[in-house]
Every structure is written in C-alpha cells, then in structure tokens.
C-alpha positions in Angstrom: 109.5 113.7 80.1 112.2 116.0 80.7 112.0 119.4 82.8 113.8 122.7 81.6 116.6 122.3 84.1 116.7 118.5 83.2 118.5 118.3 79.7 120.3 121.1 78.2 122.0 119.3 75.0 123.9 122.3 74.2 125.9 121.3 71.1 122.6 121.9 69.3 122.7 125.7 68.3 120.0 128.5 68.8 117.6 128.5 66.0 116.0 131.6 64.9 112.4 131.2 65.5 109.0 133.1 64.6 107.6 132.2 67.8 107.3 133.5 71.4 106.6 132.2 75.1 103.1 132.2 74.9 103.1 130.0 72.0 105.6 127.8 73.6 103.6 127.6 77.0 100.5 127.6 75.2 101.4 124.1 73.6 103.3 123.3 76.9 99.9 123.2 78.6 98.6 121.4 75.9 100.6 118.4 76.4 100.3 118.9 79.9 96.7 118.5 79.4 96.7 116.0 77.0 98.6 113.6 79.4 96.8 114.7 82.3 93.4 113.3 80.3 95.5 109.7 78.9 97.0 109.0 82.4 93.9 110.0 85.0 92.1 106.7 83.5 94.5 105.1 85.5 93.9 107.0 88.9 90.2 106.5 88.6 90.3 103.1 87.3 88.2 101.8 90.2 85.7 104.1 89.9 84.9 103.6 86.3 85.3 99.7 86.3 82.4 99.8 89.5 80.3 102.5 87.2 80.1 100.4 83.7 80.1 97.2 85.9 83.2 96.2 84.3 86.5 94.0 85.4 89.5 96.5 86.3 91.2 94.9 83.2 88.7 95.6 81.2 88.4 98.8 82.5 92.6 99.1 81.7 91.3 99.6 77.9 90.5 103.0 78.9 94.4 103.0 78.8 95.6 100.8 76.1 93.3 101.6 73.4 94.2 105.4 74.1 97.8 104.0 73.5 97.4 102.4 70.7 95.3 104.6 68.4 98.3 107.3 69.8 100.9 105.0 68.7 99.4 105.1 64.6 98.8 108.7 65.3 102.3 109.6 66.0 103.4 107.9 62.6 100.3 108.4 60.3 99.9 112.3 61.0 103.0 113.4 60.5 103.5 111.6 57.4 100.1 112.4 56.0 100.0 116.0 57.0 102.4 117.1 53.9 101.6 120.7 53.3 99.0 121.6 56.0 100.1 124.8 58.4 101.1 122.8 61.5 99.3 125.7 63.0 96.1 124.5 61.7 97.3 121.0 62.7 98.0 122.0 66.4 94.4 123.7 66.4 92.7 120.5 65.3 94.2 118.2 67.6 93.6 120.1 70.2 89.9 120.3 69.1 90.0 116.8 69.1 91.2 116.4 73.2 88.2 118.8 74.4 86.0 116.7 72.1 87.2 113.3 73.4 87.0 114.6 77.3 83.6 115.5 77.0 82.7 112.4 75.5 84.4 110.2 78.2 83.2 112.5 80.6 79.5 112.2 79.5 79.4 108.9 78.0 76.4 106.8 79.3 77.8 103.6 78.6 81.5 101.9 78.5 81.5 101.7 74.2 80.9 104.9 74.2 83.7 106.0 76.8 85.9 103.7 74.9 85.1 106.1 71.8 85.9 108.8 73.4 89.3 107.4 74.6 90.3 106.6 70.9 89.9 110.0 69.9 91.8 110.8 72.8 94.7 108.5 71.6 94.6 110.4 67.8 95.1 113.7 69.7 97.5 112.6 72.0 99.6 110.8 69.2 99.4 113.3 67.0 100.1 116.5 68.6 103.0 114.5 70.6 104.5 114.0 67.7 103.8 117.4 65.8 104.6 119.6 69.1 108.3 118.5 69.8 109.3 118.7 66.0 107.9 122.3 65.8 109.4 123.7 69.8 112.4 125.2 68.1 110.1 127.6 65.8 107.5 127.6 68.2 110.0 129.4 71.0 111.3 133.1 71.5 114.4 133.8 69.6 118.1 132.5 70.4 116.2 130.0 72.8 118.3 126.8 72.2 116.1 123.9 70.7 116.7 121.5 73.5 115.7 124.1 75.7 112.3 124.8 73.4 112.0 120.9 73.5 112.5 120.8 76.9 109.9 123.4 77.9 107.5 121.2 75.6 108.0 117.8 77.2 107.9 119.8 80.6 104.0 119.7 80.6 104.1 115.9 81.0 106.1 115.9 84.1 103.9 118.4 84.8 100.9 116.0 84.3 102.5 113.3 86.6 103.1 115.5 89.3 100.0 117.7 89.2 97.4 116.4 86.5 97.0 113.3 87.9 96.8 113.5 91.3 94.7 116.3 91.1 92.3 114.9 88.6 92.1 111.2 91.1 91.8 114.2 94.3 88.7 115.9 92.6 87.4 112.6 91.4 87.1 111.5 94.7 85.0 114.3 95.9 83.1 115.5 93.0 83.1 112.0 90.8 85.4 111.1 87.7 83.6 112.5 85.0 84.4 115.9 86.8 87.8 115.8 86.3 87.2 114.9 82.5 84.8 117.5 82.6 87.4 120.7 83.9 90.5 119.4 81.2 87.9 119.7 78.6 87.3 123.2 79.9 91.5 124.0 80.0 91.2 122.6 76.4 89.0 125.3 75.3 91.1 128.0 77.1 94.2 126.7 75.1 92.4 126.6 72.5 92.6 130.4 72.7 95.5 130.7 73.5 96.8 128.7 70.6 94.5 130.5 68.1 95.6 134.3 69.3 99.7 133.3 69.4 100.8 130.7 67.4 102.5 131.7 64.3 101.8 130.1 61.4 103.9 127.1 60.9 104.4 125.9 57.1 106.3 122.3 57.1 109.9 122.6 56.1 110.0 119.1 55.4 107.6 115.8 55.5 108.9 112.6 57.6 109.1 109.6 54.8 108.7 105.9 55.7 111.6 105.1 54.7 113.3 107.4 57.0 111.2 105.8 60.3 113.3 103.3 61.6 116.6 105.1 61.0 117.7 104.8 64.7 116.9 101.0 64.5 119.8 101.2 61.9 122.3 102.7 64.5 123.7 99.6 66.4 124.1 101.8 69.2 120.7 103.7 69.2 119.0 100.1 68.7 120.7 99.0 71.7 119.7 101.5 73.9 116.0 100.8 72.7 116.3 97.2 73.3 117.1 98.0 77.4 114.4 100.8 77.5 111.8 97.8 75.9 112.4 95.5 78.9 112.2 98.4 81.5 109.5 100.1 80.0 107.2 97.7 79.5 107.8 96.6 82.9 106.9 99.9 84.3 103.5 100.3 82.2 102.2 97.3 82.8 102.9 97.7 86.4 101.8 101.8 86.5 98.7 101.1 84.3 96.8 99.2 88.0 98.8 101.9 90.4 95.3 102.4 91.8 93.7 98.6 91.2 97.2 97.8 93.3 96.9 99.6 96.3 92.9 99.7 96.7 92.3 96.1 96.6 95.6 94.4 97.5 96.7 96.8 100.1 93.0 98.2 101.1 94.1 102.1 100.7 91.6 104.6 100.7 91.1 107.1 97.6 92.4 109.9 99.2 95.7 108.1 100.7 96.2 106.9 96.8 95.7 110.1 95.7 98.4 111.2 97.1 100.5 108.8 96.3 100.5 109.5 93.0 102.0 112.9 94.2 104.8 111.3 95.6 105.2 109.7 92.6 105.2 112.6 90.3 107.3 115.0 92.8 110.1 112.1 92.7 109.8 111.7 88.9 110.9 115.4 88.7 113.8 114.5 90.8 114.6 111.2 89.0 114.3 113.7 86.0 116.7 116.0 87.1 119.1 113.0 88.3 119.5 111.7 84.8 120.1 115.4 83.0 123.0 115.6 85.5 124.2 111.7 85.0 122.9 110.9 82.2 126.1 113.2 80.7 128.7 111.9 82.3 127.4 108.2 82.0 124.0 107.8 80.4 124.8 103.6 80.6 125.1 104.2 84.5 122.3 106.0 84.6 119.9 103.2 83.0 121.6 101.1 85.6 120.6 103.2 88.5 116.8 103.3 87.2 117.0 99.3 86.9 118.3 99.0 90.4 115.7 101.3 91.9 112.5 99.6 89.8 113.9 96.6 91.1 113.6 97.3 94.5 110.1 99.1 94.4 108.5 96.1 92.4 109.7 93.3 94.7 109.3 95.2 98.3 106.2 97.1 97.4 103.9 93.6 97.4 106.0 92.3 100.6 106.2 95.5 102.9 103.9 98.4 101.1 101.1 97.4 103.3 102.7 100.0 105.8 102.0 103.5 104.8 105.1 104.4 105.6 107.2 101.8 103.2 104.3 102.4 100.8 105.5 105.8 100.5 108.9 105.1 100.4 108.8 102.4 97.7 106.2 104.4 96.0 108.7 107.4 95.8 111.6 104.9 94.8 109.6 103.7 91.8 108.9 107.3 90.6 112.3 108.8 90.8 112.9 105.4 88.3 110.5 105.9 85.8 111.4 110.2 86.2 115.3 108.7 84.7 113.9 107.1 81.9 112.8 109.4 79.1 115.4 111.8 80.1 118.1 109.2 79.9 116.7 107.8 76.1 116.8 111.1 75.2 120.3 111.6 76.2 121.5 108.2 74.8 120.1 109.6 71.7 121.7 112.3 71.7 125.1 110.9 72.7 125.5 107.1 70.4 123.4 108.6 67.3 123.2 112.1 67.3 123.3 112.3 62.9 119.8 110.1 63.8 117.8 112.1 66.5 116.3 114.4 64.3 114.2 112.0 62.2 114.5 109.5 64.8 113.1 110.4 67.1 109.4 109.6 65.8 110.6 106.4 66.5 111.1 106.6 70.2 107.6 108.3 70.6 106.2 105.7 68.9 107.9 103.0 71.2 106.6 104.7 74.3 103.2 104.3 73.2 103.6 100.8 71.9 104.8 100.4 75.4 102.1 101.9 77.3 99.3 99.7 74.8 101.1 96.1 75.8 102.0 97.1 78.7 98.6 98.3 80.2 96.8 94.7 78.1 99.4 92.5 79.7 99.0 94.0 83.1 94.9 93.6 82.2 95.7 90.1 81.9 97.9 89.5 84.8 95.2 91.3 87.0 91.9 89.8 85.7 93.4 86.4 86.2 95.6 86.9 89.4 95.9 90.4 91.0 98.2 93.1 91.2 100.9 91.5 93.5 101.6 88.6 91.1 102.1 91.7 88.1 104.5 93.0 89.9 106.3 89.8 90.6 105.9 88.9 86.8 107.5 92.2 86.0 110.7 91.5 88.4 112.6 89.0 85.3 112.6 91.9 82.3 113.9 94.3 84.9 116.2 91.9 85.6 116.8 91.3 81.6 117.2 95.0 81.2 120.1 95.2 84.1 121.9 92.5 82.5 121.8 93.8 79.2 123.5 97.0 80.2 126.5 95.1 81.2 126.4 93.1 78.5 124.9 94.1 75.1 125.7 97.9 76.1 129.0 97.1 77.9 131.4 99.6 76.9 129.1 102.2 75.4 130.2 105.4 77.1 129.5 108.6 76.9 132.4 110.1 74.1 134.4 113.0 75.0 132.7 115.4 73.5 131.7 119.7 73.6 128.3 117.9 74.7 129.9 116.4 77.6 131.8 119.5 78.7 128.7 121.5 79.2 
C-alpha cells in the first residue's frame, strides 16, 4: 500500500512505544510475505489451472476465496480477540500462513489447495487488520505513527514489486509449489523473529460493531469509498487473469510475464510516491489522474499490447494507477474524516478484500465464458463511472487548509 517516503500524515503526533525496528520489520516482512503467498496465485494461475485440470476461472478461486475468508477475518478477529496479547495473536496468524503455504504447496488435489487458500485468507485478514492498528506500539520511540504504519504497509508494495514476480520467476523454473514451498520457509524465520522481539502487546481497547461502519456515516468518507468501489473493482477483476491475459490472448511466454509483473510493481512504487506528494495538495485530482491512467491501460492494452514494447508501456501505465490508489484512500481519509480513521479504518480493509473476492469471481466469469480481452473491455464503463463521479458526487471536496497540508 503505501511506502515510507509515500505518506507522512504528520498532524498525527509521536506516540511513545514499547517496541523497536526489529519488531516493526519483523511484521513488515510478515505482511510482505503474507501478500506475496495471496497474490502469486495469480502469477501462476496457468500452471495450477493445467496441474488440477481445471478452467483458469476456476482456478481464480485460488484468489477469491482467499479474499473472502480475509474479508470475515479482518472484521471477526479483531472483534473477537478482546483480551488476548496481540502478541500471541501476531504469533498465531503467522503460524497459520506457513501452515496454509505448505498445504497449497503440497496439496495433491485442487479441494485440498483450496483448503489451504482459506486458511491463507484467515491469516491474511487477520494479521492485516491486527498489524496496522498495533505499528505505532510496535515501532522505536518518537517514530510518528503514520510513519510506523507506513513502514507496515511497506511490505505489500514490497510484495508487488518483488514477491510476486519472483515467486512466477522461480515457478517457472523450479514449479509453483516451490515458490509456496520457500514463503513457508520465510514464515518460519519470522516466526523467530517475531517470538524473540515483539513486546507484548495487551489491547488498549476492542473494535465494537457498532463502531464498524463509522466512516460510511461521514458523507465525505462515504464518497470517497463509493469512487474507490468502481475503480477498484475494476482493477481486481482485471489484475486477478494478469497472467491468463497475456499467455493466452497475447501468446507471452512465462518468463516475458514474469517480468511484467516487475514493471508493474516498480511503477506501483512510483504511482505510490505520486499520490503521497499529490494526494496533499489535491487528493480529488489525484483519484482523477489514477482514473485517466487505468483508462488508458484497459482499452489500449487488448488493441496494441500484442507488441512487447506497448505491452510494457501499458503494463507500466496500469501499475503506477493501481500504486495511487491505496495511498490516495488513505489520504482522503485522513483529510474529509480524520475524527473517523482511527476506528475506520477496519472498514476500508475490509472493502479492499470485498473487492479483490468480486472482483477476481466476476473476472472468473467474464474469462470462462469470453476471454480476457472482453474483461477488460467490460471493466472500461465503471472506470468511466468512477471519473465522472469525481466531478460530480465529489465535486468540490478539496483538500482544507490545514497543518496537514503544510507539511
């Protein structure tokens, strides 16, 4: 999501903290390896759909139901967890994602893999949702909590640009359930990690139900997640058949999709960066700048990605969009509802991974019954529907003038 240099919301003060770098980096990793197991299903798509002698949208439920078990897990574990050391909790979860690896990585038939992806989606939920509330005390002292947050979320950029397209590069030589097989084997050195440096973390407080949808409640919060919905959903659908895409519309080999997804995680970093520095002068304009650019990249990329060249272009475009966007919800957030963010923020979590579940069982859909050039076709109207509402529903929502803005 957001990268250290990416978001520095600075009108939130230093908080004293118990904690230290190498339990911040230790759950940075974590989520680094936690989204580096959820996304590489897509990357080796192919490969498992032609092993288990399943359809590629079948084979997407390697990615929805991951999405969707994550997407209780976010809401259920925090809630449930009342008085449990979120110490402990961090420890089990990531218990959980070496157990789930090995399973998908050893599983001799597609049930079973599918097992092992929902137990993914429980970890990945759950520690998601656990890990950013806790970055503040996990962090050295007098290290600002956006900054502790930031250095968090870092590790799924860091998964996009790395994770990924390393995982799909040693697939290709070495098979997919390798790559399973080595964040499994991460998972048990973090594991370590975690166990010798964490402090113990007693809850301060316990989300309530009732306190859930608090930014839906904020007219201007809600309409900032109504114009990620349409461009989010857009982009899942679209990213959860990158690889169905390009190998069987576009005939690409493994290794030229491999990297690929490289370009597409080096110019999320960059689209990253873009919306920290936007995002607060103009976080509306910077929504508008990712709708332009995912516009672009989903109509051009069927008509012209044939070419390497445009193919790497168009594949770049369409990363530096997605890189805006959880920076600039953050920041929107932060700047139309910032009484809201703290137990609000569940909430946006929650609609990512609603997001990614539809997303990737629409695209399923779209690609069982068509193929990948008609998906992105299909997803061309909600971008469309997105851009229009921030000119319309969002029209005059600018950033206040503000100690946050003068940073």
């Amino acid at each position: 999501m957001d990268n250290p240099s990416a978001t520095d919301i600075s009108s939130l003060e230093s908080n004293p903290s118990q904690g230290n770098w190498l339990a911040l980096l230790s759950v940075t990793f974590s989520a680094f390896a936690l989204v580096t197991g959820e996304f590489l299903a897509i990357g080796v798509l192919n490969d498992i759909a032609r092993d288990f002698q399943v359809s590629v949208g079948t084979a997407g439920l390697t990615v929805s139901l991951t999405a969707i078990v994550g997407m209780f897990a976010a809401v259920l574990i925090p809630i449930s967890a009342k008085t449990l050391d979120r110490r402990t909790l961090l420890l089990m979860l990531t218990l959980l994602m070496i157990v789930a690896n090995l399973l998908t990585a050893f599983a001799p038939n597609f049930i079973l893999l599918l097992v092992g992806r929902i137990i993914l989606g429980v970890a990945v939920g759950g520690f998601w949702a656990t890990a950013v509330a806790l970055s503040g005390r996990l962090a050295p002292p007098h290290l600002p909590i956006a900054k502790a947050t930031a250095w968090v979320a870092f590790g799924v950029t860091l998964a996009s640009v790395l994770g990924v397209p390393m995982g799909t590069w040693l697939a290709q030589y070495n098979g997919w359930q390798t790559s399973f097989t080595a964040i499994s084997l991460m998972g048990i050195v973090l594991f370590i990690f975690q166990y010798l440096y964490l402090p113990q973390l007693k809850p301060a407080s316990s989300l309530r139900w009732k306190e859930l949808p608090i930014l839906l409640q904020h007219p201007a919060a809600r309409k900032g997640l109504i114009i990620f919905i349409f461009m989010g959903f857009a982009h899942f659908a679209a990213y959860s058949y990158f690889s169905a895409f390009f190998k069987h519309q576009l005939d690409f080999s493994d290794g030229l999709i491999s990297r690929l997804l490289l370009v597409y995680g080096i110019a999320g970093i960059f689209g990253n960066i873009f919306a920290g520095y936007l995002g607060q002068k103009n976080i509306r304009y910077t929504f508008a700048v990712s709708g332009i650019t995912f516009f672009f990249a989903f109509l051009f990329l069927p008509l012209s990605g044939a070419q390497v060249s445009s193919a790497i272009i168009l594949t770049a475009l369409w990363g530096f969009a997605y890189g805006i966007i959880p920076t600039a919800v953050n920041i929107w957030m932060f700047t139309h509802a910032p009484e809201a963010v703290e137990k609000g923020m569940p909430m946006v979590t929650l609609t990512f991974l609603i997001l990614i579940a539809l997303g990737s069982m629409f695209g399923g859909i779209i690609v069982d019954y068509f193929n990948g050039t008609v998906l992105f076709f299909a997803m061309l109207p909600l971008v469309l529907c997105s851009l229009v509402l921030i000119f319309t529903l969002a029209r005059g929502l600018n950033n206040p003038k503000s100690h946050y803005q003068k940073q």
